[in-house]
N, C-alpha and C positions, 0 to 999 in steps of 0.2 A: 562566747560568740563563735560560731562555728561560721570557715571558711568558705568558698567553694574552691574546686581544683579548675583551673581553666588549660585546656592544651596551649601550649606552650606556642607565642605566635611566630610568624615566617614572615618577613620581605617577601617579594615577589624574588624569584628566581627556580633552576630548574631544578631545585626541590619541590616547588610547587606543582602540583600535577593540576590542571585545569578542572577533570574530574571532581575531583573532590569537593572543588571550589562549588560548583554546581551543582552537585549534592547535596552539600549546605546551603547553598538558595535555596533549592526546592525544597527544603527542610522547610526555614525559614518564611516564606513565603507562605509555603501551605499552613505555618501555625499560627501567624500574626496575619495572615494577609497581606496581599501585596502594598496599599499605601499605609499599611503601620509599621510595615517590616523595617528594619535599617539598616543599613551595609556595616554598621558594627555590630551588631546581630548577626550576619552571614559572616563577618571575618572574625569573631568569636566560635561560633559552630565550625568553622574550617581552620582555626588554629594559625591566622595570618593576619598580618595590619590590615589597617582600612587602606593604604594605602599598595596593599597588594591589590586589593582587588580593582584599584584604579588604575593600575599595570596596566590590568586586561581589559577593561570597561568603563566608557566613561560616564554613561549613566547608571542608574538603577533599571531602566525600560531595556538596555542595551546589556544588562546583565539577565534578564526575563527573557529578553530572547533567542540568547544564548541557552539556556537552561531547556526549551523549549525546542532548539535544532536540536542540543544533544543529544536528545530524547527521542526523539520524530527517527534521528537520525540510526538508533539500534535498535529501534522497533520496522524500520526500512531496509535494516541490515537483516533479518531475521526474516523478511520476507519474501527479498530478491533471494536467500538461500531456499528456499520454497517452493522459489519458480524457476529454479538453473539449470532444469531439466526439460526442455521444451517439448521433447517427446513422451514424458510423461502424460496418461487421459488428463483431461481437463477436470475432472471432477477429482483426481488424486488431488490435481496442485492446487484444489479448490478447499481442500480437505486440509493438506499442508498449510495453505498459506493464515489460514484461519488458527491453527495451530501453532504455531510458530507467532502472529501477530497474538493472541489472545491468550490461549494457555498455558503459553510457555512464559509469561509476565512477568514480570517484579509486582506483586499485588500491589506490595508497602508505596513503593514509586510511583505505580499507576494510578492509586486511588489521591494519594498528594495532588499528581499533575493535573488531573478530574477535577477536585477540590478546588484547585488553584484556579483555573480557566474559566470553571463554572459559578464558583464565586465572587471573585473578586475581577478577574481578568476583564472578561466579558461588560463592567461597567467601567472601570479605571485606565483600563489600555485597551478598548477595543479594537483599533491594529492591531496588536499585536494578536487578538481573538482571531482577526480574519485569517491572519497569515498562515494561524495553527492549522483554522480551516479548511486554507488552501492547501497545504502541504504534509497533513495529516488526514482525516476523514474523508477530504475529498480525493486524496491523490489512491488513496486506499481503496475506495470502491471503483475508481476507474481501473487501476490494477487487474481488479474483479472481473471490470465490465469485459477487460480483455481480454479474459482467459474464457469465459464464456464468450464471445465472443466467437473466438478461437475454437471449445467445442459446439458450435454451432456448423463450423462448417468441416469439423471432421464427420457430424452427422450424432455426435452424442447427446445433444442438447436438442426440443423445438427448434422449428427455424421460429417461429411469431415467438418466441421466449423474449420479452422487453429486458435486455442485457443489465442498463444503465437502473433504470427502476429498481429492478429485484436488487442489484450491487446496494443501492442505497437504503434500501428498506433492511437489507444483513446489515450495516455497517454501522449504521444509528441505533438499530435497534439492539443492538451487542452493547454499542457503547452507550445504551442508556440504561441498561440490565446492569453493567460495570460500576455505575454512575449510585444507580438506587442500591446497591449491593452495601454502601458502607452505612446506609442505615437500617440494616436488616434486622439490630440487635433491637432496634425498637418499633417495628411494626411486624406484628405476627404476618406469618405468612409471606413473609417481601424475600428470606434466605433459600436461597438457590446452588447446588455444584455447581463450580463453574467450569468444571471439565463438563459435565453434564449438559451445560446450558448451551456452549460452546458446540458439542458433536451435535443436539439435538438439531439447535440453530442450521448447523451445515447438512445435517439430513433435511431438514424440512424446505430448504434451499433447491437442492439438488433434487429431490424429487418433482417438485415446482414447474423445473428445466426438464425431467426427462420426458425422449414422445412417446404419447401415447400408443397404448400396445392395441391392437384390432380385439375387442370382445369377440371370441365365438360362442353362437349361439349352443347351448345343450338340448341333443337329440332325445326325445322321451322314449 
């Protein structure tokens, strides 16, 4: 009868690194789903009691939320490093910040956190969906909306360029290329670079925005 080896478990204390803990929810979560998953399942994949994890958390929803600021939270870290340059063109930090939010990813994490919100989240805890929405997607293309925004009135951008619009039509539309991306292994045609998909996107963005240039006519 063969064994399994389990990591050896922790009390709560500051050997615990919080991270971790959170890491293995989102593990967790995105394999079982959120209402199969069990907090002795997340404190087995994190090598700590069940009772560490109620240190920090006192529900399961209150542990999902957590998992979910973490997250928001160094994908927003990555962003505002993007934008720290204010005198940077609008269309660099437009270029940056898409890159830094997107290509620069943890795929493995990204596609879990996808997985997680889009499947089970979104019926089970819808709070908690909205909250993602509020302080992920949407706080991301307002981000957008402001730098465009911004070059509109250095004069790099249309003025009639609808700022808010185009932010959102980039921002869903990325994250649903992200979204379709983990089943590319079975429908032909769906597999995409996603550096590729990422610059394309910010090209066809940015061209969108720029004014147009006077046609002169050719003398015969």
């Amino acid at each position: 009868m063969t064994s399994t080896t389990r990591t050896p478990r922790r009390e709560a204390g500051p050997a615990l690194r919080t991270g971790e803990l959170l890491e293995a929810a989102l593990l967790i979560f995105s394999q079982q789903g959120y209402r199969h998953a069990r907090l002795d399942d997340v404190a087995d994949a994190a090598g700590v009691t069940k009772g560490a994890i109620y240190h920090y958390f006192d529900t399961k929803e209150a542990l999902l939320l957590a998992v979910i600021d973490h997250y928001q939270s160094e994908a927003f870290g990555r962003a505002e490093d993007a934008l720290r340059d204010p005198d940077l063109p609008a269309v660099t930090r437009i270029r940056l910040l898409l890159r830094k939010v997107f290509a620069r990813r943890d795929k493995t994490t990204s596609d879990r956190m996808l997985t997680l919100l889009l499947r089970d989240v979104a019926i089970e805890a819808p709070k908690v969906l909205e909250r993602w929405l509020r302080n992920g997607p949407a706080r991301l293309w307002r981000l957008i909306d402001d730098v465009v925004t911004d070059g509109k009135h250095r004069g790099e951008f249309r003025a009639d360029a609808d700022a808010e619009v185009g932010a959102r039509l980039l921002v869903s539309g990325l994250m649903l290329q992200f979204m379709w991306q983990q089943h590319a292994a079975a429908v032909p045609g769906l597999a995409i670079d996603e550096d590729r998909l990422v610059e394309s996107a910010a090209e066809l963005f940015l061209a969108s925005l720029r004014p147009d240039r006077p046609v002169h006519a050719r003398h015969a």
